[in-house]
CHARMM-style PDB file with segment names, atoms N, HN, CA, C and O in Angstrom:
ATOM      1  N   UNK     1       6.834  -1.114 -23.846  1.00  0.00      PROA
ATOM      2  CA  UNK     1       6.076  -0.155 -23.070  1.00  0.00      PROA
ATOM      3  C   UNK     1       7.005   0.888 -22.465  1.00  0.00      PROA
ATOM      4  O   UNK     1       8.204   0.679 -22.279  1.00  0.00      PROA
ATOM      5  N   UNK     2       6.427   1.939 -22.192  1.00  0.00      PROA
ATOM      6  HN  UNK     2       5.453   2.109 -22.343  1.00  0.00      PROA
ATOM      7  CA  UNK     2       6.982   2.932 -21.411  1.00  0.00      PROA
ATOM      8  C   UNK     2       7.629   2.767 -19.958  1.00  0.00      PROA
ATOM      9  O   UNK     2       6.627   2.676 -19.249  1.00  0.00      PROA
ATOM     10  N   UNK     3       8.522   2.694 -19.283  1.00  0.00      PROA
ATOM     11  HN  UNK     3       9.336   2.767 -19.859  1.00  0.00      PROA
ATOM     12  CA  UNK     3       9.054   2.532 -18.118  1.00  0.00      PROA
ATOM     13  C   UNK     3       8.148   2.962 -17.190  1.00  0.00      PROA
ATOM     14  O   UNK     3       8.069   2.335 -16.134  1.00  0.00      PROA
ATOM     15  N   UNK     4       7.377   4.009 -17.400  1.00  0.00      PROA
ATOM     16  HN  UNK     4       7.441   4.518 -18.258  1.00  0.00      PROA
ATOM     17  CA  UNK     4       6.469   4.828 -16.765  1.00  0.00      PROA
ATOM     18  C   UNK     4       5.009   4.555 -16.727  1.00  0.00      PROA
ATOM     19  O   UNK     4       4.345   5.273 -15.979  1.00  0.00      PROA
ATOM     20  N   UNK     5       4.528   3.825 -17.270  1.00  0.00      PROA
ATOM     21  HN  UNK     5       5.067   3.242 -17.878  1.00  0.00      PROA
ATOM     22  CA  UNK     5       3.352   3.567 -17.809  1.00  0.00      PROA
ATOM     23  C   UNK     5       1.986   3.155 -17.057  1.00  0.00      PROA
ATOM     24  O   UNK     5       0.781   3.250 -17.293  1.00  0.00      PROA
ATOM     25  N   UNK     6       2.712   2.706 -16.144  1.00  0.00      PROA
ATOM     26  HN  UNK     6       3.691   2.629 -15.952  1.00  0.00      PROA
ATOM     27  CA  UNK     6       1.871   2.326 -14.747  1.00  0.00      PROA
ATOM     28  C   UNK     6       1.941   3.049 -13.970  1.00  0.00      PROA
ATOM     29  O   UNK     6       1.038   2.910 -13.145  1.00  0.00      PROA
ATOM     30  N   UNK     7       3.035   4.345 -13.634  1.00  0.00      PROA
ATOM     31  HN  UNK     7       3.769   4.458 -14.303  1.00  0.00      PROA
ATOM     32  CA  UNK     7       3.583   4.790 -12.731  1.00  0.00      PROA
ATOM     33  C   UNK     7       1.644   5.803 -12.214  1.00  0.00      PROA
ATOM     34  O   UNK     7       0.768   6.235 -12.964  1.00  0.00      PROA
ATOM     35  N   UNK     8       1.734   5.794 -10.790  1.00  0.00      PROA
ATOM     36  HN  UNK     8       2.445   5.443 -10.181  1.00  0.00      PROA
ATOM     37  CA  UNK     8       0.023   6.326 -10.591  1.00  0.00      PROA
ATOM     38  C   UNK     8       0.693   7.383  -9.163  1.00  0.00      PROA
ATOM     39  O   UNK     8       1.558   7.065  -8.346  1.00  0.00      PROA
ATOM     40  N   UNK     9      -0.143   8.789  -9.282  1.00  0.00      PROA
ATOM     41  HN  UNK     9      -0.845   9.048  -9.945  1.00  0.00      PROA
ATOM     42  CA  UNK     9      -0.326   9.164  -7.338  1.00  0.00      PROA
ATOM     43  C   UNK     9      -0.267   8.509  -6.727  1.00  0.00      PROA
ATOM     44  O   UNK     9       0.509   8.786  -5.812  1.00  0.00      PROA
ATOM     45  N   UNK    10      -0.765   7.509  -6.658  1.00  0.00      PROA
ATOM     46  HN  UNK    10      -1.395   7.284  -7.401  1.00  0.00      PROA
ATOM     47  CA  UNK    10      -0.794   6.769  -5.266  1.00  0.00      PROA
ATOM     48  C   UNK    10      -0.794   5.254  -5.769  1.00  0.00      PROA
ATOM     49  O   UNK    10      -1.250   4.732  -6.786  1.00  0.00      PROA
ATOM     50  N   UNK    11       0.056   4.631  -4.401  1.00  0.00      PROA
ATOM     51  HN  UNK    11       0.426   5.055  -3.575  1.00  0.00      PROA
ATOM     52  CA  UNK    11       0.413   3.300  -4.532  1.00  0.00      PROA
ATOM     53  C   UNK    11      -0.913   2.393  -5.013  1.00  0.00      PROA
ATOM     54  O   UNK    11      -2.089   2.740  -4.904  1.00  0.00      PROA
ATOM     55  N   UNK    12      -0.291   0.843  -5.706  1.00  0.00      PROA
ATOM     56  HN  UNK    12       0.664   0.561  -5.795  1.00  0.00      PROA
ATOM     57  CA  UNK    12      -1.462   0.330  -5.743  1.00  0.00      PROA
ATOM     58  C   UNK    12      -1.591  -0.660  -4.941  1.00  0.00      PROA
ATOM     59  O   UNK    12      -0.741  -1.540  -5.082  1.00  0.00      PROA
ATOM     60  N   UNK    13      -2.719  -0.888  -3.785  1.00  0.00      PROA
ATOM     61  HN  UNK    13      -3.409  -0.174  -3.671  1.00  0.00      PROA
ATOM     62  CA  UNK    13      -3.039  -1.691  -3.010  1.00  0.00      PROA
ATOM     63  C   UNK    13      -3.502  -3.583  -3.626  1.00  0.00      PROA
ATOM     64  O   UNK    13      -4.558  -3.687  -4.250  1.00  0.00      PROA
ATOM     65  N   UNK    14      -2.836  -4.608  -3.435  1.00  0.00      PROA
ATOM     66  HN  UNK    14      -1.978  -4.524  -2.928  1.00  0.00      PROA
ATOM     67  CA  UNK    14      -3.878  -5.798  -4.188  1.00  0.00      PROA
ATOM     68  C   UNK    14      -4.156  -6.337  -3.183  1.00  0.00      PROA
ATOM     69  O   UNK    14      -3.289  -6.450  -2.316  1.00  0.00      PROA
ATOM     70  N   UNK    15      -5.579  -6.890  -2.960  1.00  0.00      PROA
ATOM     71  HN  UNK    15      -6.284  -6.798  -3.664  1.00  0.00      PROA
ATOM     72  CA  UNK    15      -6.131  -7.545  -1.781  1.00  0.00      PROA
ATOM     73  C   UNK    15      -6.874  -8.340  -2.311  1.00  0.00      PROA
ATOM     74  O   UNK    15      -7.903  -7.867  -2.792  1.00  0.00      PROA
ATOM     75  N   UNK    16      -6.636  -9.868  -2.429  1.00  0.00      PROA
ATOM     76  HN  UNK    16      -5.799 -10.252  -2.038  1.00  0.00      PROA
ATOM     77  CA  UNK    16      -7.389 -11.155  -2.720  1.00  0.00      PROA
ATOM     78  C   UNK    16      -8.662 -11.236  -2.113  1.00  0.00      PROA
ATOM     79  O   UNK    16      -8.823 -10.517  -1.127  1.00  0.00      PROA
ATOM     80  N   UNK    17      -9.843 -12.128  -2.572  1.00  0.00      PROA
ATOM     81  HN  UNK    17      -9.713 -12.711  -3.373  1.00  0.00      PROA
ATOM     82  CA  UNK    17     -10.866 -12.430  -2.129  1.00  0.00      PROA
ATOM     83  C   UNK    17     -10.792 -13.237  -0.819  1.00  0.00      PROA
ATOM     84  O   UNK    17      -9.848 -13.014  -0.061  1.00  0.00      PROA
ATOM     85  N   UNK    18     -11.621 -14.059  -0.534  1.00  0.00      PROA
ATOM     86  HN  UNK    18     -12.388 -14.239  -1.150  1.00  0.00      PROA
ATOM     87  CA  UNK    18     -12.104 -15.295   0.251  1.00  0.00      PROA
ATOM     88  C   UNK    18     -11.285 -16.676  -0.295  1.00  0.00      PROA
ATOM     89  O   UNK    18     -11.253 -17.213  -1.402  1.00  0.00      PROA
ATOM     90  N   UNK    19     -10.701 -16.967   0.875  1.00  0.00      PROA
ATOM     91  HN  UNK    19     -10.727 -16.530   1.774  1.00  0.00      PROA
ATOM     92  CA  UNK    19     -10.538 -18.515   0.744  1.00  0.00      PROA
ATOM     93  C   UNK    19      -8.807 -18.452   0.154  1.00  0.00      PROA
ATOM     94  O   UNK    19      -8.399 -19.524  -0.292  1.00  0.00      PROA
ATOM     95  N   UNK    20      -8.147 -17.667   0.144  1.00  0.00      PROA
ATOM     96  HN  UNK    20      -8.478 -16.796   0.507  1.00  0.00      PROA
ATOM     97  CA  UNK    20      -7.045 -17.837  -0.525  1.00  0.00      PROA
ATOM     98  C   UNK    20      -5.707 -17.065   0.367  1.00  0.00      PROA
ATOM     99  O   UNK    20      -6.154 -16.172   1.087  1.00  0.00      PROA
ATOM    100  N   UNK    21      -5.019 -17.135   0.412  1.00  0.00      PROA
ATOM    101  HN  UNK    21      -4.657 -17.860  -0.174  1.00  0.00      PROA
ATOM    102  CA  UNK    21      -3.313 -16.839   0.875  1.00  0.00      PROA
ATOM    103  C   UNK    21      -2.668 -17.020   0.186  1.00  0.00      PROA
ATOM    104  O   UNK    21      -2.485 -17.989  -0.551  1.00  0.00      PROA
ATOM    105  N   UNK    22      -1.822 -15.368   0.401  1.00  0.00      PROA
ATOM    106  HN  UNK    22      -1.971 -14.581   1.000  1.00  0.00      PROA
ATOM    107  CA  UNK    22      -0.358 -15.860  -0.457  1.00  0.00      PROA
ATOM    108  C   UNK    22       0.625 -16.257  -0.069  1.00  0.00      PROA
ATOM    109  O   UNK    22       0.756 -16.268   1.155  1.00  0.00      PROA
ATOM    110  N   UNK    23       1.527 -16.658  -0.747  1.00  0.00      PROA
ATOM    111  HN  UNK    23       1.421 -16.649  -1.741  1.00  0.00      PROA
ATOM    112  CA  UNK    23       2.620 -17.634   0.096  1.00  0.00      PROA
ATOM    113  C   UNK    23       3.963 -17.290  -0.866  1.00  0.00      PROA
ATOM    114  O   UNK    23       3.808 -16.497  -1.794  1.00  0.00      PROA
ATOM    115  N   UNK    24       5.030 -17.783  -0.674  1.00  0.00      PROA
ATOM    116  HN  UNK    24       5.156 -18.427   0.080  1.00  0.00      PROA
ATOM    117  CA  UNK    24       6.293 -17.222  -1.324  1.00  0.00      PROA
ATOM    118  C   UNK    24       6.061 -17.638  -2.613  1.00  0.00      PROA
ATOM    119  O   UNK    24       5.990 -16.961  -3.638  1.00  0.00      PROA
ATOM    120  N   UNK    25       5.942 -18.902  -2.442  1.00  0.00      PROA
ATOM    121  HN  UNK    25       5.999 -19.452  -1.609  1.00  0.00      PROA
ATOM    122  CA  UNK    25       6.042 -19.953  -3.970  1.00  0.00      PROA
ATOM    123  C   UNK    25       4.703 -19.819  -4.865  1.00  0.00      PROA
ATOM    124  O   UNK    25       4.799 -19.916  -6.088  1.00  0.00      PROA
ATOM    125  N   UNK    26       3.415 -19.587  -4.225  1.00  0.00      PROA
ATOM    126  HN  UNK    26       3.338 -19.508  -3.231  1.00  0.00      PROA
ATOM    127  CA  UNK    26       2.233 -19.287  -4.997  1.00  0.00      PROA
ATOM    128  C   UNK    26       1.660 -17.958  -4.569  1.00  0.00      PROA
ATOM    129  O   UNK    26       1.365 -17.564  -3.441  1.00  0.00      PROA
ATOM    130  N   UNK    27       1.555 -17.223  -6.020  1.00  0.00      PROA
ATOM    131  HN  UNK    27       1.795 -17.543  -6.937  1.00  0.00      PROA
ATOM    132  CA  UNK    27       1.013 -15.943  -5.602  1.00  0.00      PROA
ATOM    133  C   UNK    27      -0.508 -16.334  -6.455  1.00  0.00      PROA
ATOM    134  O   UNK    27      -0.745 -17.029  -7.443  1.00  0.00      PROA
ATOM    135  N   UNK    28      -1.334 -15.544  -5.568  1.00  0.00      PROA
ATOM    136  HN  UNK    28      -1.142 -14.980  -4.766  1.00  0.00      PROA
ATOM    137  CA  UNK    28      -2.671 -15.342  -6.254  1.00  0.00      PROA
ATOM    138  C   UNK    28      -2.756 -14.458  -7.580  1.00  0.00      PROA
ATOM    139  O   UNK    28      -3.513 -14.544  -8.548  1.00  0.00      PROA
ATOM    140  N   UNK    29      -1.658 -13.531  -7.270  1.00  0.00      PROA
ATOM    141  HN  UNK    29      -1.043 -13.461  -6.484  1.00  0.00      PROA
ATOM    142  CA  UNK    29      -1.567 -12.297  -8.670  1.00  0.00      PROA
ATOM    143  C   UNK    29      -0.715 -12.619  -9.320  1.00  0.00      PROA
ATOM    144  O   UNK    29      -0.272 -11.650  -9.937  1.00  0.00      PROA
ATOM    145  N   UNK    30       0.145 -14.149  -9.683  1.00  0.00      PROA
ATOM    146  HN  UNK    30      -0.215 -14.936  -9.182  1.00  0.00      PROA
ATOM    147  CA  UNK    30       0.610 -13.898 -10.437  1.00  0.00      PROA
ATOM    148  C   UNK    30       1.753 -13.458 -11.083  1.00  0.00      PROA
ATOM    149  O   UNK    30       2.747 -13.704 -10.400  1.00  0.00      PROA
ATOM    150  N   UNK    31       2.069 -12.770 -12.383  1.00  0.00      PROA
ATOM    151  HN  UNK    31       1.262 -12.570 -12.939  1.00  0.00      PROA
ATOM    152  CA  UNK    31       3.440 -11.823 -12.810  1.00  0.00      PROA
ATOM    153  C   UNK    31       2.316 -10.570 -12.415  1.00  0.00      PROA
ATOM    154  O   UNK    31       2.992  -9.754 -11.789  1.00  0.00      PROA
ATOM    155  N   UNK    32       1.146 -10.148 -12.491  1.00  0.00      PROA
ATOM    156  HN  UNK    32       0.597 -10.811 -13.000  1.00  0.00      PROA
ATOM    157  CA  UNK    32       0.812  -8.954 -12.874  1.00  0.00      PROA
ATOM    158  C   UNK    32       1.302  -8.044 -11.473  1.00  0.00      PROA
ATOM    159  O   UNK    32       0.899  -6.912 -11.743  1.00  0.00      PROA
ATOM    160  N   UNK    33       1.736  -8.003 -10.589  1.00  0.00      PROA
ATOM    161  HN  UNK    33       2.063  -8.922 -10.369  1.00  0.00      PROA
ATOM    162  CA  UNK    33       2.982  -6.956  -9.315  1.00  0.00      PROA
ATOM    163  C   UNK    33       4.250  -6.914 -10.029  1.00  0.00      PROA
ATOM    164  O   UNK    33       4.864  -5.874 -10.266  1.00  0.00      PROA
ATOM    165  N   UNK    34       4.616  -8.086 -10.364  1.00  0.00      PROA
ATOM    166  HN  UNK    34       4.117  -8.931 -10.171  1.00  0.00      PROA
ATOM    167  CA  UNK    34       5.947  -7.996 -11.457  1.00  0.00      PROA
ATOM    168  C   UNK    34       6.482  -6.566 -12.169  1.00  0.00      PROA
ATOM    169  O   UNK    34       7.315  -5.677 -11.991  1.00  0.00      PROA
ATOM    170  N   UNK    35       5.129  -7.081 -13.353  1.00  0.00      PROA
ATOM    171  HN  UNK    35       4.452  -7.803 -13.497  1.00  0.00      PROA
ATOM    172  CA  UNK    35       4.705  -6.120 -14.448  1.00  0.00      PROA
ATOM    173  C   UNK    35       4.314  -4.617 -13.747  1.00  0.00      PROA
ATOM    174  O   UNK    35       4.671  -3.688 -14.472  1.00  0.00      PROA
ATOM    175  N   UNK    36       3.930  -4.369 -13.014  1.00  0.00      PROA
ATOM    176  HN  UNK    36       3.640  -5.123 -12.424  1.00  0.00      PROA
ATOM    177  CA  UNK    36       3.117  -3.119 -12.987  1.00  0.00      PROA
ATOM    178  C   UNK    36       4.681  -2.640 -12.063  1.00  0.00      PROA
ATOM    179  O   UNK    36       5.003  -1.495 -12.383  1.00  0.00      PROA
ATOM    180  N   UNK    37       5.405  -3.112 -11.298  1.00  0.00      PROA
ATOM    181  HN  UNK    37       5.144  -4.042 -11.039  1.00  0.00      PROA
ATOM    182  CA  UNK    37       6.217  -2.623 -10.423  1.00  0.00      PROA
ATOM    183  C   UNK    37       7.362  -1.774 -12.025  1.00  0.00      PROA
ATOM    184  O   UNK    37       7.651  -0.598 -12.245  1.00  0.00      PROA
ATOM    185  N   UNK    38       7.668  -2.949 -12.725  1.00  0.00      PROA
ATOM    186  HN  UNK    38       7.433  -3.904 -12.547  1.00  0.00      PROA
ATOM    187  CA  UNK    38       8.264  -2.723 -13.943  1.00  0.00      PROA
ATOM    188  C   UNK    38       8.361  -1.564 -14.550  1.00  0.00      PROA
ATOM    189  O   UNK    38       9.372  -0.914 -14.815  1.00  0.00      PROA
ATOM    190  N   UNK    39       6.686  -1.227 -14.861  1.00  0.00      PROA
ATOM    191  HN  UNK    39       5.865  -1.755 -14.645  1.00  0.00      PROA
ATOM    192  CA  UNK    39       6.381  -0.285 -15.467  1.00  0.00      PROA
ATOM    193  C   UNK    39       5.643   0.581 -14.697  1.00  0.00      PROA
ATOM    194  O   UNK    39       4.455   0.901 -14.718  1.00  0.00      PROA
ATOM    195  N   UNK    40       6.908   1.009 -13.773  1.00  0.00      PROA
ATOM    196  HN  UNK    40       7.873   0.749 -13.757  1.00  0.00      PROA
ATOM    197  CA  UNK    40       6.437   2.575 -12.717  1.00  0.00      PROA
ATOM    198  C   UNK    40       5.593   2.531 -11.402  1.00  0.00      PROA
ATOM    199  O   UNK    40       5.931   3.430 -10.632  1.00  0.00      PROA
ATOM    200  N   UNK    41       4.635   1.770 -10.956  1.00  0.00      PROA
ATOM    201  HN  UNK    41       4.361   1.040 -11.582  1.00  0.00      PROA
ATOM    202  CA  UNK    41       3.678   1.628 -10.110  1.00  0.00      PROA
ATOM    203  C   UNK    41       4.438   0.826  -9.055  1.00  0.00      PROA
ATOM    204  O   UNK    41       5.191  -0.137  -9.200  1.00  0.00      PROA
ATOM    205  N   UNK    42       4.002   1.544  -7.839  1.00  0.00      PROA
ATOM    206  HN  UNK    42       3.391   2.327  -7.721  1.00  0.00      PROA
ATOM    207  CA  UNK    42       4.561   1.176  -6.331  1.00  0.00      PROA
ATOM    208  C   UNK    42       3.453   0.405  -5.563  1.00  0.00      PROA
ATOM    209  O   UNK    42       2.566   0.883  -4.855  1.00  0.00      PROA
ATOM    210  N   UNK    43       3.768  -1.234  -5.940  1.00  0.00      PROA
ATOM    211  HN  UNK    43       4.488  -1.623  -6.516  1.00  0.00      PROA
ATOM    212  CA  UNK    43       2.328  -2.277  -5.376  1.00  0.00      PROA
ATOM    213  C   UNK    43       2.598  -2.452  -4.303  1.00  0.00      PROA
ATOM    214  O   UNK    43       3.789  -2.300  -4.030  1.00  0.00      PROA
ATOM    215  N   UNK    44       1.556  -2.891  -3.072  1.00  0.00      PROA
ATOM    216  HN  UNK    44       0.589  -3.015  -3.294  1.00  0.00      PROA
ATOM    217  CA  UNK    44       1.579  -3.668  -1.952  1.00  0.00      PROA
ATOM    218  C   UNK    44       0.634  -4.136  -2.032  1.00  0.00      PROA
ATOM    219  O   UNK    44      -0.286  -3.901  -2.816  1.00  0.00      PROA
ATOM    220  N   UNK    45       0.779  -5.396  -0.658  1.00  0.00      PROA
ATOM    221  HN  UNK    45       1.526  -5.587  -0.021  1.00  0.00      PROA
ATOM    222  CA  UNK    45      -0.565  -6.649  -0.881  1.00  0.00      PROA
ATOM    223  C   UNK    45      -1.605  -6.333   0.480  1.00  0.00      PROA
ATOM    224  O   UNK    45      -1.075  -5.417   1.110  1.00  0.00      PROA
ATOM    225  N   UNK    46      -2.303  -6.568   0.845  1.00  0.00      PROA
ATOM    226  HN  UNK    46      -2.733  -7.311   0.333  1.00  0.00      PROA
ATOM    227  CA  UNK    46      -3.368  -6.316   1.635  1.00  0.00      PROA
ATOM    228  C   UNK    46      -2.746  -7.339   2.895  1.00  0.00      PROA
ATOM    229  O   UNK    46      -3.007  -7.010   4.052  1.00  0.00      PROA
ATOM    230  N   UNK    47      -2.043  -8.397   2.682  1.00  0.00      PROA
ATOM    231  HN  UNK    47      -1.831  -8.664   1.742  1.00  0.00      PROA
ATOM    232  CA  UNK    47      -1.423  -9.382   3.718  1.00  0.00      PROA
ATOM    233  C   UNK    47      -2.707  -9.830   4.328  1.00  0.00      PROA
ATOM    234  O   UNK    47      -2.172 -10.213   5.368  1.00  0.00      PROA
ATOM    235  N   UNK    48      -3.736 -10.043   4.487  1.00  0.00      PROA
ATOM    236  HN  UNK    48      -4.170  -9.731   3.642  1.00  0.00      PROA
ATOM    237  CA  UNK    48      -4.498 -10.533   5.086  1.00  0.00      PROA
ATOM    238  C   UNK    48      -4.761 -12.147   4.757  1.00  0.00      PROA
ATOM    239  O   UNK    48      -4.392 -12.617   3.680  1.00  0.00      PROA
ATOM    240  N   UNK    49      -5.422 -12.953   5.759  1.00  0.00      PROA
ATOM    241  HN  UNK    49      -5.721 -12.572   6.634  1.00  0.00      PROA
ATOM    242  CA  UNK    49      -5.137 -14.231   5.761  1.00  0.00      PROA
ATOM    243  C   UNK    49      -7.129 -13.877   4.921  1.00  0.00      PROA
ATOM    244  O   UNK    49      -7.934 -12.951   5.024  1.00  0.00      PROA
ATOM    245  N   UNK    50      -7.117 -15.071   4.254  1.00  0.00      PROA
ATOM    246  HN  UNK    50      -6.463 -15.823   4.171  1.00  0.00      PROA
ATOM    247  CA  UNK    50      -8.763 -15.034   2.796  1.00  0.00      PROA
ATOM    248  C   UNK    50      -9.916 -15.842   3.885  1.00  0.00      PROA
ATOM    249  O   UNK    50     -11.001 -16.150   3.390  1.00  0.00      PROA
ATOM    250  N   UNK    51      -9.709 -16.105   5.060  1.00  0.00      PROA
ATOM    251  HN  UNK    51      -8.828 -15.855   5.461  1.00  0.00      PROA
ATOM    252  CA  UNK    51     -10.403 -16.741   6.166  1.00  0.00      PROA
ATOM    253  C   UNK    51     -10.762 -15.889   7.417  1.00  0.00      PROA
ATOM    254  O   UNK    51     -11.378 -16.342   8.382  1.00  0.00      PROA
ATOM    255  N   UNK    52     -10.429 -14.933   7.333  1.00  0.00      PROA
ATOM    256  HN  UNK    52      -9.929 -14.564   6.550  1.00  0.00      PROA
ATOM    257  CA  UNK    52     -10.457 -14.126   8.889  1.00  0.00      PROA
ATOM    258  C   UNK    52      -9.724 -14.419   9.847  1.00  0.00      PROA
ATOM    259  O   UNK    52      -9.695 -13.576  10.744  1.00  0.00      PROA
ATOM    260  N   UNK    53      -8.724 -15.895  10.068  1.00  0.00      PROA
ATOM    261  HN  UNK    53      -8.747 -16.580   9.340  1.00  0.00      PROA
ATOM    262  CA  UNK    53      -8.312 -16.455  10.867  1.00  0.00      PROA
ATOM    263  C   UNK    53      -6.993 -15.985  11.505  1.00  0.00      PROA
ATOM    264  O   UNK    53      -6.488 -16.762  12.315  1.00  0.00      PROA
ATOM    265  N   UNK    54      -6.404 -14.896  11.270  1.00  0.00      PROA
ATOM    266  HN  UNK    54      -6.815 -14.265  10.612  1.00  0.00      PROA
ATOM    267  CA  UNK    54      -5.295 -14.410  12.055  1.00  0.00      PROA
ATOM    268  C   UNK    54      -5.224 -12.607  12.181  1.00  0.00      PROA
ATOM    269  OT1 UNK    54      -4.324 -12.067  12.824  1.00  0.00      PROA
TER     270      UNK     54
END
């Protein structure tokens, strides 16, 4: 793929559903922040706890 390929205007935000947290060792997303950081695109995570609780 292109180095660039993901690269977008604007950053991409990922924000999980209900019921879930991410944590160092388990991500909900995965390689796909990996991949997209890889190929050009500037990700961040929503950090929110999937419970409302903090």
């Amino acid at each position: 793929m292109d180095e660039q390929s993901c690269a977008t205007c604007y950053p991409i935000l990922l924000v999980h559903g209900t019921g879930f947290r991410d944590w160092k060792r388990l991500s909900y997303w995965g390689r796909i922040p990996e991949v997209l950081r890889r190929e050009g695109a500037e990700v961040y995570f929503g950090g929110q706890d999937g419970w409302a609780t903090r």
